[in-house]
N, C-alpha and C positions, 0 to 999 in steps of 0.2 A: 113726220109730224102732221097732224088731222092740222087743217086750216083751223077749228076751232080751239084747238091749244095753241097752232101759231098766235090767232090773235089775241087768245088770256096772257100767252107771255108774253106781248110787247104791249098791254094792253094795262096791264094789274096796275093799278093806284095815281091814274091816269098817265104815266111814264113809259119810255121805250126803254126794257130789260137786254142787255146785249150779253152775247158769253164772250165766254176769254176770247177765241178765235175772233170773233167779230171786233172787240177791244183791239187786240194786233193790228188786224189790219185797218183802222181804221186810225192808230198811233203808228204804225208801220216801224212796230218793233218785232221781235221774236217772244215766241211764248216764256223760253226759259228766261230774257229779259222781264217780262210779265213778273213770273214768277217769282222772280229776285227784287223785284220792286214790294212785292206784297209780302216776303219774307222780311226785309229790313224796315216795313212797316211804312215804306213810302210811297207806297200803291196807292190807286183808289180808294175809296168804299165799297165793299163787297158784301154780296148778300148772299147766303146760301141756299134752295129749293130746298124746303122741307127740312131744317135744320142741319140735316150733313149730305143733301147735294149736292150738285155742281154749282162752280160756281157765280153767280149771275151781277151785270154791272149795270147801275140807271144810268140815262146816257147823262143825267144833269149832272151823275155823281164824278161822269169819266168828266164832262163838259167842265165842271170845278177846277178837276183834278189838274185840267192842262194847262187851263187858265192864271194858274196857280204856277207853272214853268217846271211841274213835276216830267211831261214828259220831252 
């Protein structure tokens, strides 16, 4: 990644955008954990790149999310 997309993607709406990976480990779960969390609708808030991208998390959204004793 150009340094100048690293910084538009941690950068966009003045928020730090994390990916799944980053998510994990920073919840020190497993992806397929991840995955099941956002399957039964008790994940995060996720945002998608471009509508059907990958997929990207605000750190406010993870920061709720934990806060909350989701993970």
């Amino acid at each position: 990644m150009t340094p100048a997309a690293e910084f538009h993607s941690r950068n966009v709406d003045g928020g730090e955008w994390l990916t799944v990976d980053e998510v994990c480990r920073i919840v020190k779960i497993g992806r397929r954990t991840f995955e099941r969390y956002l399957s039964r609708g008790t994940g995060p808030r996720v945002s998608r790149v471009a509508g059907r991208g990958p997929i990207r998390i605000r750190r406010d959204w993870l920061d709720e999310w934990m806060e909350g004793g989701a993970a």
